[in-house]
N, C-alpha and C positions, 0 to 999 in steps of 0.2 A: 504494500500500500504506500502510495505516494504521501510525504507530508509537505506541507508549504506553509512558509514562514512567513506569518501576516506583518505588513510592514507599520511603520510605525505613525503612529496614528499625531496628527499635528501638537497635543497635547505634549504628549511623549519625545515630541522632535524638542520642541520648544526647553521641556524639563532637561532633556540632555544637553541642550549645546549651554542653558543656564547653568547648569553643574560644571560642563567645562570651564566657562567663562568665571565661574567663581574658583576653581583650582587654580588657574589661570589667574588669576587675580593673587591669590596667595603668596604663589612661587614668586610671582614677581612684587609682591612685598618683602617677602626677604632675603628677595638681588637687590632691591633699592635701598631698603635699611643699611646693607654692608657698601651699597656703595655715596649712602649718605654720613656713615663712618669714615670714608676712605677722605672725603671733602673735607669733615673737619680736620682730619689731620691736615691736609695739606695746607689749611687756614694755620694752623698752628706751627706748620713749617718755616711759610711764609714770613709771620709774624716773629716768629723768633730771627730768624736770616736779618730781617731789616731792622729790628732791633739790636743787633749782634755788632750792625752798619751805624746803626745811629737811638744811641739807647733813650735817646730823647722821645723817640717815635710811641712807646708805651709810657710816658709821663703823666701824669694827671692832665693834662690837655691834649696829649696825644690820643689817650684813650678814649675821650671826651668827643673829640674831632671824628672818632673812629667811625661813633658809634650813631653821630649825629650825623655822618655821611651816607650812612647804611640805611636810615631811618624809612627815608621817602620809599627808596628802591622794594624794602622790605613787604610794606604797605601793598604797594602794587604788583609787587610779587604775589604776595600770596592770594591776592585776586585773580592774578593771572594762570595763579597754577591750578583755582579750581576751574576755570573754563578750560585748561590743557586736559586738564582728567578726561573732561567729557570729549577730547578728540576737535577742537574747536582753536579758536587764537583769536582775542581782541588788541588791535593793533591800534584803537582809537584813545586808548589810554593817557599818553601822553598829552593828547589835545583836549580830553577830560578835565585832566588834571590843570591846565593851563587858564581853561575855562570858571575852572571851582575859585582858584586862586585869586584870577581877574573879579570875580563875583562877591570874593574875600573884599577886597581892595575895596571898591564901588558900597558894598554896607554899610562899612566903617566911613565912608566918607558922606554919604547920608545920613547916617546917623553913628556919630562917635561914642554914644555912650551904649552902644548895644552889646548885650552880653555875649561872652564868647559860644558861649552853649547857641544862641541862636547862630552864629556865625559855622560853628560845626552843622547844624542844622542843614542851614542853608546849601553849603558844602555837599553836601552825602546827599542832601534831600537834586542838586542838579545831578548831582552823576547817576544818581538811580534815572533819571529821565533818563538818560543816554543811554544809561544801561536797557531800557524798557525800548528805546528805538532799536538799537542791535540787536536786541534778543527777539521782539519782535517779526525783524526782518530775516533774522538765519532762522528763528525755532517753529514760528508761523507760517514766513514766506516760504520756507526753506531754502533761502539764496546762501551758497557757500560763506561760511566766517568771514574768510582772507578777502573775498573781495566786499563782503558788507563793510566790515571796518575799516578798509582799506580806503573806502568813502568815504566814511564817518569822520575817518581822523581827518579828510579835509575838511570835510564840513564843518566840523565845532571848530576845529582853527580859524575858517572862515566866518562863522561867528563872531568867534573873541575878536578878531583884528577888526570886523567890522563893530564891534560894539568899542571896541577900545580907539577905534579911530586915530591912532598914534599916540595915546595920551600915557604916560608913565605914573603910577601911585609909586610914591617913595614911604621911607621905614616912619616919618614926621607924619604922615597921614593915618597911622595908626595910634590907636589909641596904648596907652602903657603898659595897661593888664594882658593884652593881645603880644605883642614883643617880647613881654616877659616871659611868654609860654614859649618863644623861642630860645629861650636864653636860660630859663629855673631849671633847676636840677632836684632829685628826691632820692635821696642816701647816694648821693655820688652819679645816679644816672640820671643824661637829664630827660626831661618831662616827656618832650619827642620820642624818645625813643620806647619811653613805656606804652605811649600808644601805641608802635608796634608790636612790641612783645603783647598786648590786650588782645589785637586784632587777630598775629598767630595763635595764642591759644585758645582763644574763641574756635576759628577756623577750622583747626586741630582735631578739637575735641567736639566739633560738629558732624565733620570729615568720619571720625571712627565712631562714634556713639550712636548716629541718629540717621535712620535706615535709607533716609531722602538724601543724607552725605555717603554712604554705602553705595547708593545706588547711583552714584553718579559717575562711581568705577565702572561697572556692568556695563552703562551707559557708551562710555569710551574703549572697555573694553574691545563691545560686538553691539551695538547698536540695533542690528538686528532683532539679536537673541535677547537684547532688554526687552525690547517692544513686545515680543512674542512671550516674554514672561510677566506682562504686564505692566512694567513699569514704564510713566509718563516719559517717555524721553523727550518729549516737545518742551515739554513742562522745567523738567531739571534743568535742558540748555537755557531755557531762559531766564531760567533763577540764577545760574552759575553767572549770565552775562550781566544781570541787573547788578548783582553780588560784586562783578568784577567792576559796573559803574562808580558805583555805592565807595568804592576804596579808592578808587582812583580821585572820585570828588574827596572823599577826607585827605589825601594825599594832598589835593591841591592850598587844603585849608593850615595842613602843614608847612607846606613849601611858604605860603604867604604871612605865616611867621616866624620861619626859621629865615629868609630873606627880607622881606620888610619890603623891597623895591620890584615892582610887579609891572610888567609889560605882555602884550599877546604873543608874547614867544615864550614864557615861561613854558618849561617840560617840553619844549621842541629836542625831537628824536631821543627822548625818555624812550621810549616804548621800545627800544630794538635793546636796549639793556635791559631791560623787564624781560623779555620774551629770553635772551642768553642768559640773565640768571638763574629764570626757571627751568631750562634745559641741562642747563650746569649743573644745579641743584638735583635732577635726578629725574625729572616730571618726563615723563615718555612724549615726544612730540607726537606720537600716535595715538595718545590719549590712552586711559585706563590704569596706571601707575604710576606712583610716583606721590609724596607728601608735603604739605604747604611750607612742613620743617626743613627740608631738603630744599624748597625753592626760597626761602629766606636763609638758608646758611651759604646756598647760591650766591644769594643778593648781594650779604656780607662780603665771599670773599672776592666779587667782582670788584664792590666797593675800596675792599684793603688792595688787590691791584691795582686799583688808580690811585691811591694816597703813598703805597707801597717803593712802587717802582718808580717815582721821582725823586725818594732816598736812596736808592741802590743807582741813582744816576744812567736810567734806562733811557732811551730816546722817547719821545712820544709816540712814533711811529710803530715801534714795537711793541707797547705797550697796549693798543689796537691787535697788534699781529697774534699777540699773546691770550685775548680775550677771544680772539676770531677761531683759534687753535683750538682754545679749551667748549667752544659751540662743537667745531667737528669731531674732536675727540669724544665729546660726552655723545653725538648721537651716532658717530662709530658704536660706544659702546651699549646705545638701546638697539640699535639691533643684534647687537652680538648676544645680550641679554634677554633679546625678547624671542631669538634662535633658540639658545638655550631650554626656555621656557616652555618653548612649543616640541622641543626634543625632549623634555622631562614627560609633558602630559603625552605624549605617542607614548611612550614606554609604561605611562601607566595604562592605556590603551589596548597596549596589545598583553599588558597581565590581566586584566580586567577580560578580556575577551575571553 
């Protein structure tokens, strides 16, 4: 008697390539955790070398410098590395940020005695708009990221220049309490910088705990296989994109008080150090792996290369060459790790068979 093997019914399709994608997802958590180890050391290489060159460089204003350089990048990293998850790239960031900051500037000068909380307000409350136009347009329209934002980031630029009409707010048009948030410190770190450390572990611990930051891996993982396991994928991209507006506008509310002097260029070509931090940092350009921690220690040690190697009396032009290097090296190494990945689950595969 003949038997035949009834195939598998779309439920069944769906549950399997989900299992995959979630093994899949594992393995390549912890390739990226080891190779989010492997960064910090090399931060702490670095660091010690040019300290070794000029011990001034870890001084109390060295470290200060360090950490208030890393600050902004951080912010919009780790916005930017939730949108990489999902397999996605906002490149309008930059001109977010630029926007937020100009928007800073223009409050204060209507009205000086306005409290900083509305000024963050304000801040986060434009970028989430921007965010709500990009996320819109790739998660609704479905028009590809690269070329939505690609748009975008000229349109808000085109914005701000056209609302700033050539006009410059200097550090004098802010009010005291506002500059001061550029400038206070609390036990030695200053103020700036705790708001990123806030926003990382916000992110972090949204990212692993809460099934809609779970799901945002699956999402980038197999986009497909999300869908067919039910989860919104429309929904997540556009949360990730409003998310990545949302930080990009506090970023800008930073930047317009950690500089004081604000034009429509501010955060001009930000965005290509955002996107090679987060890559650096470990976030899979292909989406699906990769941690917000890993693209803020990115951020950092982007940042400490450019403070770094004008002590060790590098060229500027290397300097570039050295960041350009450490992009191809790190997605040399997502594929070799995402090879890897897919060579571990065949072998579980074919033991399972």
């Amino acid at each position: 008697m003949t038997t035949t093997t009834r195939p598998e019914s779309a439920p069944d399709a769906a549950e399997a390539r989900a299992r995959g994608a979630a093994i899949g997802i594992r393995l390549g958590h912890r390739l990226f955790v080891a190779r989010e180890v492997g960064i910090g050391l090399a931060l702490v290489v670095l660091i010690a070398v040019t300290t070794a060159v000029n011990p001034r460089f870890l001084s109390g204003q060295g470290r200060r410098d360090l950490m208030l350089g890393a600050t902004i990048l951080v912010v919009l990293a780790v916005g930017q590395a939730i949108v990489i998850i999902t397999r996605n790239v906002d490149l309008s960031v930059g001109s977010v940020l630029g926007l937020a900051a100009f928007a800073t500037g223009k409050l204060f000068l209507a009205m000086p005695d306005a409290p900083i909380v509305l000024a963050l307000l304000v801040g986060v409350g434009l970028g989430v708009l921007c965010g709500v136009l990009n996320g819109a347009l790739i998660a609704v329209a479905r028009v590809p990221a690269l070329v939505v934002t690609l748009g975008t980031l000229y349109v808000f630029r085109g914005v701000d220049y056209s609302w700033a009409a050539g006009q410059q707010i200097n550090a004098a048009d802010m009010p005291a309490g506002f500059k001061s948030m550029g400038t206070a410190d609390l036990l030695g770190i200053p103020l700036l910088a705790l708001f990123a450390v806030a926003v990382l572990l916000v992110a972090g611990f949204y990212l692993k705990s809460y099934r809609s930051g779970r799901e945002l891996y699956a999402v980038g993982s197999d986009p497909a296989a999300a869908r067919l396991s039910g989860i919104p994928v429309g929904r997540r991209v556009f949360g990730a994109l409003v998310v990545s507006g949302g930080l990009a506008g506090l970023a800008g509310v930073l930047y317009a008080a950690r500089f004081g002097t604000l034009d429509a260029a501010a955060g001009s070509g930000i965005e290509l150090n955002v996107v090679a931090a987060v890559v650096v940092g470990g976030v899979a350009i292909f989406g699906g792996s990769g941690s917000v921690y890993g693209a803020a220690l990115g951020a950092v040690l982007l940042s400490t290369i450019g403070s770094a190697l004008p002590v060790l009396k590098v060229n500027p032009f290397w300097q570039q060459a050295v960041v350009g290097a450490l992009i191809l090296a790190a997605i040399g190494l997502d594929r070799a790790l995402a090879a890897r990945v897919a060579h571990r689950l065949r072998g579980r595969k074919a033991r399972g068979a």
